[in-house]
MIVEXFI-895069 format. One record per residue: residue in three letters; y, x, z of N, C-alpha, C, O in turn. Coordinates in pm, whole numbers, plus 50000, padded with zeros to 5 digits. Example, Ala and Ser with C-alpha at 12.3 -4.5 7.8 and 13.67 -1.06 7.14 Angstrom:
ALA494315131950780495505123050780496705132050780496685142450846
SER497755128550708498945136750714500035129050787501145134150804
! end
This chain:
UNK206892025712025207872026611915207842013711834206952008811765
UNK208772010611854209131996711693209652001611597210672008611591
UNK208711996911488209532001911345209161984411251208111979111212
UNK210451980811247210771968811199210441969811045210591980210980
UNK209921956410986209281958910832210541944910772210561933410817
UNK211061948110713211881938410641211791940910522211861951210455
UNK211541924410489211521923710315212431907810260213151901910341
UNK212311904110157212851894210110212211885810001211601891109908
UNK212331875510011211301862009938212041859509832212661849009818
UNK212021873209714212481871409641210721878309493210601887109408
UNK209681865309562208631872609464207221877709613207561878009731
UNK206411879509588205611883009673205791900909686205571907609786
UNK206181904909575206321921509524207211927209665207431939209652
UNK207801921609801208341926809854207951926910005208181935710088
UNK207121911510025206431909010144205151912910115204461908710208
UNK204121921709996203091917210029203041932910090202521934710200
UNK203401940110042203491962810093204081958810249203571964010348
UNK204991950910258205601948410385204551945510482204161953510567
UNK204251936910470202511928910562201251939510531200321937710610
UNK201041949010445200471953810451200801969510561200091972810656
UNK201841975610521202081985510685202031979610779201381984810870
UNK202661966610806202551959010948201681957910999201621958011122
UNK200551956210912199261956210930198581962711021198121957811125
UNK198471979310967198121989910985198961993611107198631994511225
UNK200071995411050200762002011217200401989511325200341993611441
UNK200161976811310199641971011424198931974711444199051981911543
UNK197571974411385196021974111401196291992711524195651995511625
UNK197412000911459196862009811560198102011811723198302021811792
UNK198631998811733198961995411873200561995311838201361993111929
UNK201001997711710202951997311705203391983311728202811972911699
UNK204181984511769205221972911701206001972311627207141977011623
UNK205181963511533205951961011384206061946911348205141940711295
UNK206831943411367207261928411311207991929811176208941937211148
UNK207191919011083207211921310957208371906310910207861896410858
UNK209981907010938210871898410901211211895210756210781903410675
UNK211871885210708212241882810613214061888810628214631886710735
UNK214591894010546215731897410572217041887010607217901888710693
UNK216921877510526217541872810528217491856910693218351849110735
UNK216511858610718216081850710821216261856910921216321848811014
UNK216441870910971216601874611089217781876811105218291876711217
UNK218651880310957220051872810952220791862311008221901864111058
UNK220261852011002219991839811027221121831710891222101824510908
UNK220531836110775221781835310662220641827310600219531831810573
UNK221101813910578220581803610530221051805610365220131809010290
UNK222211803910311222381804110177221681816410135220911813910042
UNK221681832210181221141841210100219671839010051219091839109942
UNK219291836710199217811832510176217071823710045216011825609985
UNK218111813710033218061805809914217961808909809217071807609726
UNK219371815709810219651821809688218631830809577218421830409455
UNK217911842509742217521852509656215991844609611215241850609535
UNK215711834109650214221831509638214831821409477214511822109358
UNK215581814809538216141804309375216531809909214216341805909099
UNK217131820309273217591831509136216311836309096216051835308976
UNK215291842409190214701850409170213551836809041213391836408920
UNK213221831209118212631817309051213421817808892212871824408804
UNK214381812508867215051807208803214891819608681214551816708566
UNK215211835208730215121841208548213421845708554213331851208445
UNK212511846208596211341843808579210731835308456209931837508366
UNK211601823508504211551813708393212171820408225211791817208113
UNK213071829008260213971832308149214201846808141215291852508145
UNK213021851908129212911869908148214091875408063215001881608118
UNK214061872207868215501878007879216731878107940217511887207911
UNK217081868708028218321865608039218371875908195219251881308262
UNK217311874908199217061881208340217181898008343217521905508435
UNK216781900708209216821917008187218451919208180219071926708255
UNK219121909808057220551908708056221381911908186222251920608186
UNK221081904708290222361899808407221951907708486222861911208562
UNK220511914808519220291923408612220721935708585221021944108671
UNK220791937808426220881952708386222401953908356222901963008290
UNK222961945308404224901943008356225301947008478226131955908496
UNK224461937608608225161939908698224721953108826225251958008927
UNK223551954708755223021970508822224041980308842224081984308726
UNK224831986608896225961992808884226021995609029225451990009123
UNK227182009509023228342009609159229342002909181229922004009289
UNK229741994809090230301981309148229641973809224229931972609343
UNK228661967609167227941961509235227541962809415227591954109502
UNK227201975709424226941986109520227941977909599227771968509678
UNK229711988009528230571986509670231231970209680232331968609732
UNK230661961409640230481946609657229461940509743229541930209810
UNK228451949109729227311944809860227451949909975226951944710074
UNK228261962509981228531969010090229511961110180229151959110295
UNK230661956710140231561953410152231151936210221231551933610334
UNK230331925810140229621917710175228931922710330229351917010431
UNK228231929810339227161934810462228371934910592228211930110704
UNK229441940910548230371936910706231141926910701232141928510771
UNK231071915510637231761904210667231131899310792229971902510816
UNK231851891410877231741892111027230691882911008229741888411064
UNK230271871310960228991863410999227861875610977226941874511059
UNK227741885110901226091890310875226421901410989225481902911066
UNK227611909911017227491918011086227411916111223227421925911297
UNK227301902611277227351897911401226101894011399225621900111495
UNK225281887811353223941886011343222731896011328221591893811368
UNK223201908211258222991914511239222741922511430221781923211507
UNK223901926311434223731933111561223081924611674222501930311766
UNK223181909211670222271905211809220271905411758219251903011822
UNK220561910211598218801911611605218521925411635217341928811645
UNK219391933511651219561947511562218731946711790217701951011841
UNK219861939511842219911944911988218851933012090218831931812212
UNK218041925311980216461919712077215511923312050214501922612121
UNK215661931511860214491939311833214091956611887213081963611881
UNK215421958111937215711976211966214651982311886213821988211957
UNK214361982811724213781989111644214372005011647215522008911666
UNK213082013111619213312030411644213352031411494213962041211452
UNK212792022711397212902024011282213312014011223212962003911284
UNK213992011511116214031994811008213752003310843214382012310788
UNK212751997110808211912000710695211801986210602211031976910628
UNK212801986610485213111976710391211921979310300211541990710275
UNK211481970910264210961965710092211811960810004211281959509894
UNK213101957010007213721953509924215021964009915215491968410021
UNK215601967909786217051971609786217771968809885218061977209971
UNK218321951209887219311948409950219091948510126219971943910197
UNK218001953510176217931961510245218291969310272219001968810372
UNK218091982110207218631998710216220341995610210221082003710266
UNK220921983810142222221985810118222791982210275223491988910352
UNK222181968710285222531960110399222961973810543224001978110593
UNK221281976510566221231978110714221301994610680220582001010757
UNK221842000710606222212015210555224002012510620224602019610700
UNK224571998410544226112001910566226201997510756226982004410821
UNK225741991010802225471981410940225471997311036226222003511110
UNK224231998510983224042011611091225012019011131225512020611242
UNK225372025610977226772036610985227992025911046228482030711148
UNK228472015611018229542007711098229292006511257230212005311338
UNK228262006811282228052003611438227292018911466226492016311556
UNK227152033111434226652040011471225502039511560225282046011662
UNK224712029411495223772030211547222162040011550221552041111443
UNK221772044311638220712056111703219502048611628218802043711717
UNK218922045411489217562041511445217822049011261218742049511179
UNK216782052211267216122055711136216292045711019215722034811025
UNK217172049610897216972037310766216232042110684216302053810648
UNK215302032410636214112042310562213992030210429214582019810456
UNK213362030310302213552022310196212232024610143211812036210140
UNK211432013810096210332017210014210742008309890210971996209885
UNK210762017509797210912010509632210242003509622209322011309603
UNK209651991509614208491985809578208111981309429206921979409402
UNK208951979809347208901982609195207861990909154206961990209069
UNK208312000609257207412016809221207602029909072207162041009042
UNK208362021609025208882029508906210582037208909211202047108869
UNK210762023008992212542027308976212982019809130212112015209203
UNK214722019209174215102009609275216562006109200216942012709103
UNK217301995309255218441991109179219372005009247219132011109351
UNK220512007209147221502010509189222242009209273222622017909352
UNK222761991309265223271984809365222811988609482223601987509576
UNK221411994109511221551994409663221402007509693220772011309792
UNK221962015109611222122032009689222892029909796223852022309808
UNK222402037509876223122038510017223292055110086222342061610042
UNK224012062210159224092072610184223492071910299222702081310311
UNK223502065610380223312065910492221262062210528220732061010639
UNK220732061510419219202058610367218932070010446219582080210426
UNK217872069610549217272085510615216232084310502215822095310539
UNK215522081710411214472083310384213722073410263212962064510302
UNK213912074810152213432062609999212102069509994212052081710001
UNK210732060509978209712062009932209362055209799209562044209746
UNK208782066109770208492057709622206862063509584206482074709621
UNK205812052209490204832059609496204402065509333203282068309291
UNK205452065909275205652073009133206592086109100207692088709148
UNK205842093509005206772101708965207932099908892208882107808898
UNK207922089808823208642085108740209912077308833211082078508795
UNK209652071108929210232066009047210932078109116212102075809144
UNK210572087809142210872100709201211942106609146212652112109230
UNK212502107708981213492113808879214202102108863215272103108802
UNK213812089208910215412083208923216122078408991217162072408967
UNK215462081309109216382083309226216832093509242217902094009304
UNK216242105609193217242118509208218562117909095219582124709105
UNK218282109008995219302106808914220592098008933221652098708870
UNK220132087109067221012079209087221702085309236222492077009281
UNK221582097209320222052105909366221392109209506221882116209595
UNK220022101809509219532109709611219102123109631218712129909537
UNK219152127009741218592138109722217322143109774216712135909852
UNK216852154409741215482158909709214952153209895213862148009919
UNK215782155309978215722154810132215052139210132213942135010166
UNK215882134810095215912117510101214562107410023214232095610038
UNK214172115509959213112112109841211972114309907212072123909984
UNK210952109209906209202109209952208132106509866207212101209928
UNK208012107309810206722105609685205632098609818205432106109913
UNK205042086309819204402084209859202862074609818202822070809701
UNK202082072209875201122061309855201602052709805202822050709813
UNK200752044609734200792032009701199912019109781198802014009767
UNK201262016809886200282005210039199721993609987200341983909945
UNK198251995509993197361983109926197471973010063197431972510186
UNK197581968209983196961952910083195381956010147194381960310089
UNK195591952210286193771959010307192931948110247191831952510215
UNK193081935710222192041931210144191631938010035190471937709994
UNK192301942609997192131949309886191261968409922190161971909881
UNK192071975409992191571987310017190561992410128190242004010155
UNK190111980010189189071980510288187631973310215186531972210270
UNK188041968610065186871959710028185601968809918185731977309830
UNK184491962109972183621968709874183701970309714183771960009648
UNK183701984809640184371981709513182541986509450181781996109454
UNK182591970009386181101968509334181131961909149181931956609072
UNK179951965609152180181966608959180651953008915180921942908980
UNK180691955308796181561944708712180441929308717180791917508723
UNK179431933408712178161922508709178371916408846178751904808862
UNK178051925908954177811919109080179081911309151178951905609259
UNK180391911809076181861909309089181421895109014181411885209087
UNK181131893708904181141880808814179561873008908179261861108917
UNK179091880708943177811871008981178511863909162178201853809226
UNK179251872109183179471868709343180571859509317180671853209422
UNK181361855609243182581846509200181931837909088182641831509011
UNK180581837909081179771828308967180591827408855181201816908837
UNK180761839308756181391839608617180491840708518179371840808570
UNK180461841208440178941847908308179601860008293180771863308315
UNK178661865908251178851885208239178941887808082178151893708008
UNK179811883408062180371887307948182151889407984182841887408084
UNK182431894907832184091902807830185191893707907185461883107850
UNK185791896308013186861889108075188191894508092188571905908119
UNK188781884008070190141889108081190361877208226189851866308253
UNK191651888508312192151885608424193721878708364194561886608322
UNK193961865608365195491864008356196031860908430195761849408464
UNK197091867408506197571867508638199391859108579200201864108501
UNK199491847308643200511840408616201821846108775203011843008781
UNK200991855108888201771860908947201791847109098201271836109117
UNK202611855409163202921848809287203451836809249202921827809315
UNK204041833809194205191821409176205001813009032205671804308976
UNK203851819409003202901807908879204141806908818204951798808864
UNK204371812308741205711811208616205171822208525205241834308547
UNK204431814308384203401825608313203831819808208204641810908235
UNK203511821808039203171817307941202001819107912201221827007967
UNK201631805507748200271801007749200531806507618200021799707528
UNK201171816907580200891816407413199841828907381199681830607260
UNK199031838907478198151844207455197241835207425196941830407315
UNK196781832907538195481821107517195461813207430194411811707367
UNK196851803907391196791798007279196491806607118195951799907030
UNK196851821007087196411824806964195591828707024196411837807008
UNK194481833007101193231836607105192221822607085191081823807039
UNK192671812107118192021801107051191901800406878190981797706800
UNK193191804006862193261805206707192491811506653191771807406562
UNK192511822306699191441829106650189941830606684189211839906650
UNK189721823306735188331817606748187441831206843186301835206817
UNK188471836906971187811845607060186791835407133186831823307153
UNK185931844707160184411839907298184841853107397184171862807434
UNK186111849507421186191859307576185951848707718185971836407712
UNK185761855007819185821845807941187191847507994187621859007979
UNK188061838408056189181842008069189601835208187189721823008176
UNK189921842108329190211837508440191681836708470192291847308460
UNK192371825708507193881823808548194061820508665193771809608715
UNK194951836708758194881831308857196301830908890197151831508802
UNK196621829809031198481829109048198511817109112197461811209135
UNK199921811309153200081801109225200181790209090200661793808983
UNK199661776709115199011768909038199321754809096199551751109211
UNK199271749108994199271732209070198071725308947197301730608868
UNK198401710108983196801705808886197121703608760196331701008670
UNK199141705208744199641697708629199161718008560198641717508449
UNK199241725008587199271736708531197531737308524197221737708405
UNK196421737508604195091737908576194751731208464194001735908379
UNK195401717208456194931709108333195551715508201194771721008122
UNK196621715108178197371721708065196291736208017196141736407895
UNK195581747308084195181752508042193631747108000192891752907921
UNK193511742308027192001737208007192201725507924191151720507884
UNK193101720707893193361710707775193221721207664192181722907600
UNK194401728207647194451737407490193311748007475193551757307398
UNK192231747907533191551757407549189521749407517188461753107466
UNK190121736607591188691727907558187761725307466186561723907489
UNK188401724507339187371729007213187421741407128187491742507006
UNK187391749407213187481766707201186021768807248185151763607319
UNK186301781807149184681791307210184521799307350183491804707391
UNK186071798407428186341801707552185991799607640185881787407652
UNK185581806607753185391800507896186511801707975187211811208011
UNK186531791307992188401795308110187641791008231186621784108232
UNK188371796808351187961793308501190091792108545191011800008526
UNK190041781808592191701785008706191551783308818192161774008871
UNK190711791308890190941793309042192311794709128192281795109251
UNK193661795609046194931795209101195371805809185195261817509148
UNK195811803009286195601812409432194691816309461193971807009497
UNK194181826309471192961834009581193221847209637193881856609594
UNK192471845409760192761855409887191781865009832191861876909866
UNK190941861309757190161874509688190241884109568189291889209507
UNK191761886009543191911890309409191731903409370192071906909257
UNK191331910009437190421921409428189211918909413188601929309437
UNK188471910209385186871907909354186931902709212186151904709119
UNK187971896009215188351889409065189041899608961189061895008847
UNK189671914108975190021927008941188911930408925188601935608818
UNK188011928509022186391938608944185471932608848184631937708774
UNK185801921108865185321913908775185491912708619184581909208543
UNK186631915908584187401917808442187291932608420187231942908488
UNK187291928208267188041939808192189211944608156189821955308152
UNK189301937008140191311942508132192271923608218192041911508213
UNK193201932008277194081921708328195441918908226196001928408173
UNK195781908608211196351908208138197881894608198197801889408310
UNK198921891808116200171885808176201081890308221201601899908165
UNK201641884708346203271888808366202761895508495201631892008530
UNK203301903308563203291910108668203941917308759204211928408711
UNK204171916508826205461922808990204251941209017203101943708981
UNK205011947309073204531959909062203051955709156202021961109114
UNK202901946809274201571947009322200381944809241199321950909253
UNK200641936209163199281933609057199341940208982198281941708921
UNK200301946908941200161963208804199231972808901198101976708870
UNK199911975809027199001989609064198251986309149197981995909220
UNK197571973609192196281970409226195311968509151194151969109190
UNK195741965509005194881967308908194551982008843193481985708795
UNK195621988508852195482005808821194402013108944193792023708928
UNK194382005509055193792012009208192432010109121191802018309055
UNK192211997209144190681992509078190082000008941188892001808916
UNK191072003508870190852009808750190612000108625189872003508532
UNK191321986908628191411977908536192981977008442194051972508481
UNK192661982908309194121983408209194381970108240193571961708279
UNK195771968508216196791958708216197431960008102197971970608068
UNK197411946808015198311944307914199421938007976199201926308007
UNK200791943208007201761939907988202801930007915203601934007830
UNK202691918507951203421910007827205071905007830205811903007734
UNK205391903408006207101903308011207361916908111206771917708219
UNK208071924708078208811934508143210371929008223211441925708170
UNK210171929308299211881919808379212651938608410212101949208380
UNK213701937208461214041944508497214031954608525214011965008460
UNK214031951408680213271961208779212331970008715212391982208729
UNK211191962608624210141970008606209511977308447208441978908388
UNK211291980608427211641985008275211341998908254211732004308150
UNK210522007208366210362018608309208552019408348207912029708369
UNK208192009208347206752006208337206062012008185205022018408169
UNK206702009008120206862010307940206482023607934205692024707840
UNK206642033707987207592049307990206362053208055205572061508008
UNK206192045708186204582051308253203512051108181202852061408173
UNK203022037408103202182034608056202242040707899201252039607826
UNK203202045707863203012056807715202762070407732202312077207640
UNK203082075907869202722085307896201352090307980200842101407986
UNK200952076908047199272080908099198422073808058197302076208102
UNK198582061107948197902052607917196712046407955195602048407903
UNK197012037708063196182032508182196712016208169196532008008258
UNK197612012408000198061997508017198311996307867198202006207794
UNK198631984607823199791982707740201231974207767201121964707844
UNK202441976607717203871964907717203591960307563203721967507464
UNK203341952207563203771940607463203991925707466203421916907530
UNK204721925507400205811908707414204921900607316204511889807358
UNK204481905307164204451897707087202341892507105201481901207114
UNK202041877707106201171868707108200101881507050199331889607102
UNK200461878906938199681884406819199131895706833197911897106823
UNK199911905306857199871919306872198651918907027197601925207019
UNK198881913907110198311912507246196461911507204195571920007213
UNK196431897107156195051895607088194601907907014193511913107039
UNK195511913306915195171923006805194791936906947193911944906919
UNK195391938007061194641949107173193631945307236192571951107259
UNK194081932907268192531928907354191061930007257189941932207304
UNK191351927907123190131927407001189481939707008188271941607021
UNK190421948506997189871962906994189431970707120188771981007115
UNK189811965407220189451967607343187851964307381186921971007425
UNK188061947107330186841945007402185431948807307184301950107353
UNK185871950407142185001953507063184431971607036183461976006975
UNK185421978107104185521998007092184752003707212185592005607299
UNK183672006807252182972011807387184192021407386185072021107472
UNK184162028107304184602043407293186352042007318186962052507340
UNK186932032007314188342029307315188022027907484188622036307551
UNK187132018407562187102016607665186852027807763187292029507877
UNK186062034607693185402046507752186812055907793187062061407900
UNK187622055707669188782069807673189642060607778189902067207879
UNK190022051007780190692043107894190742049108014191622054808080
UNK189352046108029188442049408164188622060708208188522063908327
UNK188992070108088189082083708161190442091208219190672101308285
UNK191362078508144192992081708197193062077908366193942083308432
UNK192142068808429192522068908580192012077508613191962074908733
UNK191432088708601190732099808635192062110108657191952117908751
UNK193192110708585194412119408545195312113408606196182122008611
UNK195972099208688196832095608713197192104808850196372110008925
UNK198562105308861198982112208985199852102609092200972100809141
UNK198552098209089199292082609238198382082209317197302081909258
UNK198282082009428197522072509531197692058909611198812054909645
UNK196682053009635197072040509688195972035309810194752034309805
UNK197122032009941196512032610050197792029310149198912034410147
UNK197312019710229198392018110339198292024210432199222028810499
UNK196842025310457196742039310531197362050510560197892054210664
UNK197202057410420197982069410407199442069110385199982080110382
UNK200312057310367201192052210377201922056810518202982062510542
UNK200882051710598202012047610737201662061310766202642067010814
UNK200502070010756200312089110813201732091110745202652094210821
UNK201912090110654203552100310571204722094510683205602100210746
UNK204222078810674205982072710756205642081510859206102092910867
UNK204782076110949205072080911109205082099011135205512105411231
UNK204472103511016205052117411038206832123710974207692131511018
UNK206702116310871208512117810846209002107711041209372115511129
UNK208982101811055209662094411171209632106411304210542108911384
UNK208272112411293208462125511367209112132711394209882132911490
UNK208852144611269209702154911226211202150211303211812155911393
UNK211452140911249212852134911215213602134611371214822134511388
UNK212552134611478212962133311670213772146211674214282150011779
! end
C-alpha cells in the first residue's frame, strides 16, 4: 500500500508531522513518500510563493492575523477550488497522481485537502483524501473540502471547529499528536541530567525558541536585562552569526547566561532542560513542549494559531502574551513560586491529548481499513 504524505514549505509546522508518519509507516515496510506539494506539482511560482508569504508576515504578525483572517472565507475556498483545475496543476497533478498510484494522499497542509479533495472528485479517482490539521487547534476555511474522506485533528478544541465549519462527525478523527521520533523515542531524563548532558548550569532556564525560520523578537530578553534577571536563557531556531552576536551583544553586561546554539537536532534534550519555553511558535514546538511537560509563554499568536489563547485559559499548561513586560512579570513568578510551578505541573496530568506518531499511523491505517 502507498499512502503519499504531502505537505508544504510554508514553516516547518507542516513537513515536520509529515516526516514524522513517513517515518513510521516506513520503518514498518509502507510506502510513503513524504512530497512537498507544490513540487510534485511541478509548480514553481506556488512553491515560492507559499514559502515567501509565509516568511514575509512572520516578520509582521499583525498584518498577518489581518489578511489571513479577511481572507479565511468560502470565497476564498471556491477560488482555490477553481485554481486546482486550471489545466497546468490538473495535468501535473494527474501524471504524479498516475507514477505514484497512491491508495492514500494524506496532506499536512489545508491547501492540500482543497487541492487534491477537488482533483480527485474531477478525475474520479479510486484513493482515499485524508487531512491532518497541523495547527492542531483549528484548519483554514479556505480549504474545506467535501470530498475530504477523513480530517484529523489532535485537539478538542480543533474537533468543534471543524464540526462548525461543516464537517461532519464521520469526517472528523480526534487523533494523536505525531511527535517527531527524535523526540518520542528519546530518553525523558531530569532537568539536571538534561543541563549537565548539553553543559548548561542548573539553574532557572528559559527555552527561547525563535522557530524554524529564526524570525523572533529580542524585546523579552531585552527587559529582562532591565531588570536585572540571573535566569539562564537558551536561543534556539534557525540562526545566522549576524543574529548569535546581536543576542549576546545586548545581553553581555547582564547577570544572564545566554547560550545560542541556533539549530539543533536535539531539541527535545534542550525542552528538558528548561523550565518554561518561551517565544514565537508553530503548533510543533507548542505541543512538543506540552508532550515534555514544559509551560510555554506565548508571545505572537499568528493566525492559524488563534485559538491557542482559548486552550491555554482553559487547561492552563501556557501563557498568550504580547506585552515585554507582562512576560517578565510571568516568568518572575514562575521561576520564584515552587507552588505556582508545582500547580502547573499538575495541569499536564488533566490534558486530553496524546502525542505519538506511533499511535498516529495505528488510527490512520485502521480508518484506511475499515474504509476497504
Amino acid at each position: 500500500m502507498t499512502i503519499s504524505l504531502l505537505y508544504v514549505d510554508a514553516g516547518k509546522g507542516h513537513y515536520v508531522p509529515a516526516k514524522a508518519m513517513g517515518d513510521v509507516l516506513a520503518a514498518r515496510g509502507y510506502d510513503a513518500p513524504v512530497e512537498d506539494l507544490f513540487v510534485a506539482l511541478d509548480s514553481t511560482f506556488w512553491h515560492w510563493f507559499c514559502k515567501a508569504e509565509w516568511r514575509f508576515f512572520l516578520k509582521h504578525p499583525i498584518l498577518e492575523r489581518i489578511v489571513h483572517g479577511v481572507s479565511d472565507n468560502r470565497f476564498s475556498n471556491v477560488i482555490l477550488r477553481a485554481l486546482s483545475k486550471a489545466k497546468p496543476i490538473r495535468t501535473k497533478f494527474i501524471a504524479w497522481y498516475k507514477e505514484r498510484k497512491p491508495d492514500v494522499i494524506l496532506s499536512t497542509n489545508f491547501l492540500g485537502g482543497v487541492i487534491v479533495g477537488e482533483l480527485a472528485a474531477y478525475y474520479k479517482l479510486d484513493v482515499k483524501v485524508y487531512v491532518y490539521a497541523a495547527d492542531a487547534f483549528n484548519n483554514p476555511v479556505a480549504g474545506f473540502h467535501i470530498n475530504v474522506d477523513k480530517i484529523f485533528i489532535p485537539s478538542f478544541v480543533g474537533e468543534e471547529n471543524l464540526e462548525r465549519q461543516g464537517y461532519s462527525q464521520d469526517q472528523i478523527i480526534r487523533s494523536p499528536f505525531p511527535l517527531q521520533q527524535s523526540i518520542e523515542k528519546m530518553e525523558r531524563v531530569s532537568k539536571q541530567e538534561a543541563r549537565s548532558i548539553l553543559g548548561l548550569e542548573d539553574r532557572f532556564t528559559i527555552l527561547y525558541n525563535l522557530g524554524g525560520e529564526g524570525i523572533g523578537s529580542d524585546k523579552l530578553i531585552r527587559h529582562l536585562v532591565k531588570e536585572e534577571a540571573d535566569y539562564q536563557i537558551v536561543i534556539v531556531g534557525k540562526t545566522d552569526e549576524h543574529t548569535k552576536k546581536h543576542f549576546l551583544e545586548i545581553t553581555k553586561d547582564s547577570d544572564l547566561r545566554v547560550h545560542v546554539p541556533g539549530f539543533v537536532t536535539n531539541i527535545g534534550m534542550y525542552m528538558l532542560a528548561c523550565d518554561i519555553q518561551a517565544g514565537k511558535a508553530g503548533a510543533n514546538a507548542l505541543m512538543e513542549s506540552i508532550a515534555l511537560r514544559r509551560p510555554f509563554l506565548l508571545s505572537q499568536v499568528l493566525y492559524a494559531a488563534r485559538d491557542t489563547t482559548r486552550f491555554f485559559k482553559l487547561r492552563g499548561v501556557g501563557w498568550v502574551e504580547g506585552s515585554s513586560k507582562k512576560q517578565a512579570e510571568i516568568i518572575k513568578t514562575y521561576a520564584r513560586s515552587e507552588e505556582v510551578r508545582a500547580e502547573m505541573d499538575s495541569h499536564f496530568d488533566k490534558l486530553p491529548l496524546t502525542f505519538s506518531a506511533e499511535a498516529f499511523v495505528d488510527l490512520l491505517l485502521k480508518s484506511v481499513n475499515q474504509s476497504r
